[in-house]
C-alpha positions as CSV (number, residue, x, y, z in Angstrom):
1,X,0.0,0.0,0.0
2,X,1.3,3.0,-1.1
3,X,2.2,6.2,1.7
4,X,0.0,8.6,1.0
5,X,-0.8,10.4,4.1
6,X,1.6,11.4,6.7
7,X,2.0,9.4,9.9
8,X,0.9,12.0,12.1
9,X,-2.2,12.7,10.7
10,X,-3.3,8.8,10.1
11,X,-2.1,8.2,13.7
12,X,-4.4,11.1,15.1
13,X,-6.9,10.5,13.0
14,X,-6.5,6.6,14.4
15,X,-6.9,8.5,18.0
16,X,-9.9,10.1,16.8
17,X,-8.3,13.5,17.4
18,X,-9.3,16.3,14.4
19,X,-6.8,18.9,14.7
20,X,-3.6,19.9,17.1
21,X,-0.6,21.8,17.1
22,X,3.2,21.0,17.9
23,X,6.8,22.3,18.1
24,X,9.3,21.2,15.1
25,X,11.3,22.6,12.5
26,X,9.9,22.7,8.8
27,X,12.6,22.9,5.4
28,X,11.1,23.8,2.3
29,X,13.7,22.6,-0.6
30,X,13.7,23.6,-4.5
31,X,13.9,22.0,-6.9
32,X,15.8,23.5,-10.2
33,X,15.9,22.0,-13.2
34,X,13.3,19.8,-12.7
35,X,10.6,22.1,-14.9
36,X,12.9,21.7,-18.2
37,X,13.9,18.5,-17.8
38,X,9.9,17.3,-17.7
39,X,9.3,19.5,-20.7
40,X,12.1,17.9,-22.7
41,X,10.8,14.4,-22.1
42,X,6.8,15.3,-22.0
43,X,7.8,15.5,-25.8
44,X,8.4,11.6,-25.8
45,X,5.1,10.6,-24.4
46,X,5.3,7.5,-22.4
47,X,8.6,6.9,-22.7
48,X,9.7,10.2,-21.2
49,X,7.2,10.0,-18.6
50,X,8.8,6.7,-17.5
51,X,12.1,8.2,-17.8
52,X,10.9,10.6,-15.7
53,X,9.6,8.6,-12.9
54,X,12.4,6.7,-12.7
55,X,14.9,9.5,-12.3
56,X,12.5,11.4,-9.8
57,X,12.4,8.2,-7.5
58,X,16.0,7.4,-7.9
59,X,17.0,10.4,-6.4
60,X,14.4,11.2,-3.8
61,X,14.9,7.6,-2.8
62,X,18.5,7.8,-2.5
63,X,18.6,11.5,-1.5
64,X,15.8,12.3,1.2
65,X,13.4,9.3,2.8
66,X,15.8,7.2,4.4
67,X,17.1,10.3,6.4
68,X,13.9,12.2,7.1
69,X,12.3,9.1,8.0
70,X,15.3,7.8,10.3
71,X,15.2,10.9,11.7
72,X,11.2,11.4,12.7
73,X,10.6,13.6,9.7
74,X,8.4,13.5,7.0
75,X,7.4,15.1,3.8
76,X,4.2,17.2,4.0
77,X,3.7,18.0,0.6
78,X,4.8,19.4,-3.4
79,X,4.3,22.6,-4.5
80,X,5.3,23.4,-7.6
81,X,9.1,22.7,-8.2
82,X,9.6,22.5,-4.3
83,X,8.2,19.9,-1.3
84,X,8.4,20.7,2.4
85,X,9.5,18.9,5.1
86,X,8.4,19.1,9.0
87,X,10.4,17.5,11.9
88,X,8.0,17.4,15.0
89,X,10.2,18.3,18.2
90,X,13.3,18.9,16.3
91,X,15.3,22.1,16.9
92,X,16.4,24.0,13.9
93,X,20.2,23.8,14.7
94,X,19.5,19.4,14.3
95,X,17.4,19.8,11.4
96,X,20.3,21.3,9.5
97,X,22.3,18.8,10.4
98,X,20.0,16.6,8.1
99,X,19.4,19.2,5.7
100,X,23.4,18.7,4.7
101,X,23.4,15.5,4.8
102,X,20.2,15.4,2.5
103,X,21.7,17.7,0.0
104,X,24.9,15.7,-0.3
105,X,22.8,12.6,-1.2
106,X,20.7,14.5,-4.0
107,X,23.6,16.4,-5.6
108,X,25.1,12.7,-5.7
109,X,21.7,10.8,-6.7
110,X,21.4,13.7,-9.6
111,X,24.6,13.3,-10.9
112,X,24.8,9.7,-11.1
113,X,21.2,10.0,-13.2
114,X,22.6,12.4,-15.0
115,X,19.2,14.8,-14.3
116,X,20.7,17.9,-13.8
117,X,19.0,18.9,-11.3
118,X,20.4,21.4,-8.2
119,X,18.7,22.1,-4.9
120,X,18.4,24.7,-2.0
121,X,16.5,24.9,1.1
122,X,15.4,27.2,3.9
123,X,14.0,26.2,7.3
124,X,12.6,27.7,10.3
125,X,11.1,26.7,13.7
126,X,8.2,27.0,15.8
127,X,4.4,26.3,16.4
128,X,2.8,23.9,14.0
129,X,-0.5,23.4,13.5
130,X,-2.9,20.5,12.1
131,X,-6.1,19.8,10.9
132,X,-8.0,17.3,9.4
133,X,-11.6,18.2,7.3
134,X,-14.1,16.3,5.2
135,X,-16.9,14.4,5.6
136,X,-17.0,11.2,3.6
137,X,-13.2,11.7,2.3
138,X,-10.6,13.7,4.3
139,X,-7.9,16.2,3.5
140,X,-5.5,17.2,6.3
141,X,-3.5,20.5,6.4
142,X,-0.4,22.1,8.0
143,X,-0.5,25.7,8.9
144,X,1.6,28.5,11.1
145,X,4.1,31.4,10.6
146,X,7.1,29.5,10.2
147,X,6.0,28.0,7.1
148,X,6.1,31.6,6.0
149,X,9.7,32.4,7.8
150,X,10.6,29.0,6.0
151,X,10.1,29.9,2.9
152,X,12.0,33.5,3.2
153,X,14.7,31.6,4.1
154,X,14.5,29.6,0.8
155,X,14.7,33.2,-1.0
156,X,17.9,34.0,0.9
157,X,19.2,30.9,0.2
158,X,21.7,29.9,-2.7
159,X,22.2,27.1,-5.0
160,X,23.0,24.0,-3.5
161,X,23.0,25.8,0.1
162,X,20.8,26.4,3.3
163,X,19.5,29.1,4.9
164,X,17.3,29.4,7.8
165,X,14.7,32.1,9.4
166,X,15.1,32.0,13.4
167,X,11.9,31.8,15.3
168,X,10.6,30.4,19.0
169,X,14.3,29.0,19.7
170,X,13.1,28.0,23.0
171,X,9.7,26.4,22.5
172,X,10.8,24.2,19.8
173,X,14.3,23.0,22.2
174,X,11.7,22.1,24.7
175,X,9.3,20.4,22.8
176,X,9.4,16.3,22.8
177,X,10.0,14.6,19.7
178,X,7.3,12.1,18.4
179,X,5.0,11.1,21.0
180,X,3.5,8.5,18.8
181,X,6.5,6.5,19.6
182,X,7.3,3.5,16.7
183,X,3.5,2.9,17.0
184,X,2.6,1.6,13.4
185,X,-0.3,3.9,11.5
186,X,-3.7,1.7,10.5
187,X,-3.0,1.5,7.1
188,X,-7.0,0.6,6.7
189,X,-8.1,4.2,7.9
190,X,-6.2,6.0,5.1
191,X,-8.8,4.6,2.8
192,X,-10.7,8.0,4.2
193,X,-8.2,10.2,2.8
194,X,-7.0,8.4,-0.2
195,X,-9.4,5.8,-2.2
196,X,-8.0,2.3,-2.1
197,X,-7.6,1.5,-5.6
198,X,-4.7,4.6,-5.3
199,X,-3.0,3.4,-2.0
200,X,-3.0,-0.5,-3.8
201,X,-1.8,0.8,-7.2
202,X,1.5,0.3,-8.7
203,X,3.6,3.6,-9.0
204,X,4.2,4.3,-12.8
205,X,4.9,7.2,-14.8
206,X,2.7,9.4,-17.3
207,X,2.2,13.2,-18.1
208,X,-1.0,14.9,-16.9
209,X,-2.4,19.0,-17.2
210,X,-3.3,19.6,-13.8
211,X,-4.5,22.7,-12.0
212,X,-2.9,23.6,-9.0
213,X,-5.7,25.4,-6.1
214,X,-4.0,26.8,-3.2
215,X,-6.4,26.8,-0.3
216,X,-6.0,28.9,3.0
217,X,-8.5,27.0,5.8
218,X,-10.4,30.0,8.1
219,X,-8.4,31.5,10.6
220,X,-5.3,30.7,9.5
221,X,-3.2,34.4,7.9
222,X,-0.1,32.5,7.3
């Protein structure tokens, strides 16, 4: 079954819990190169889409999800040309320590697919909030000012560097990491957020249009 929905949100919504906030550090990285490179092989229909996917997973496979996952992290979502990761009770000062070492892995996962492809990335800390919505099929969301700090540090940031936007130094050192422990998710109850014919199918690539709608849930400025 494919991981569709981030463990904190299928382990609250296991709980029965509908919203929450926390302390953690969140990194938004960018992706360049990556909009040209999908052009270029949209123009060999199937064939560059599988090219495509296979690249993509080589290098975020290598590059990113055995760290952010060995660390407690995990990716919240893609915007765009860039994704965003949060790292519930980690301090910003430790989540650069991963940010370097995840930058080191994708420079060398890009190269060795030949992809071209460089990142950067900007980070912040502070109070995270959560929510989760819907009636018959959820949607979750992430909210709170240091995604917006985050993401000015991505602007101050270089090619192939880091930069990060201080905030709530001391809340987030005295936060507790993951209090869900290595308690498993119910893989069943993600069939509320996802239909199952998604979380069984096989990943494979293709080209799609798709219009992207940014949504800002009420009471939530940032």
């Amino acid at each position: 079954m494919l991981n569709l929905v981030p463990r904190p949100i299928s382990l609250n919504y296991s709980d029965g819990k509908l919203s929450g906030s926390f302390y953690g550090s969140v990194l938004v990285f960018d992706v360049s190169g990556f909009t040209s490179m999908a052009e270029t092989l949209s123009r060999q229909g199937n064939t560059g889409a599988t090219t495509l996917s296979k690249t993509m997973n080589s290098i975020y496979s290598r590059g990113i999800l055995s760290v952010i996952r060995g660390s407690g992290g995990f990716v919240s979502g893609f915007s765009g040309d860039s994704f965003t990761v949060i790292f519930p009770g980690v301090a910003i000062e430790k989540a650069e320590v991963f940010t370097e070492e995840m930058m080191k892995r994708l420079a060398r996962a890009s190269v060795s697919s030949n992809a071209g492809i460089v990142f950067k990335a900007g980070g912040s800390q502070g109070k995270i909030d959560w929510g989760i919505f819907g009636r018959e099929r959820k949607g979750w969301f992430f909210a709170g000012d240091v995604f917006r700090r985050a993401f000015q540090a991505l602007e101050k940031s270089e090619q192939g560097g880091f930069a990060s936007c201080e905030g709530e130094t001391s809340e987030c050192e005295a936060s507790t990491t993951d209090r869900m422990g290595g308690r498993a998710p119910n893989r069943t109850l993600e069939t509320s957020f996802s239909p199952e014919k998604l979380l069984n199918s096989e990943p494979y690539g293709e080209f799609r249009r798709v219009f992207s709608v940014f949504l800002t849930p009420a009471g939530f400025t940032s």
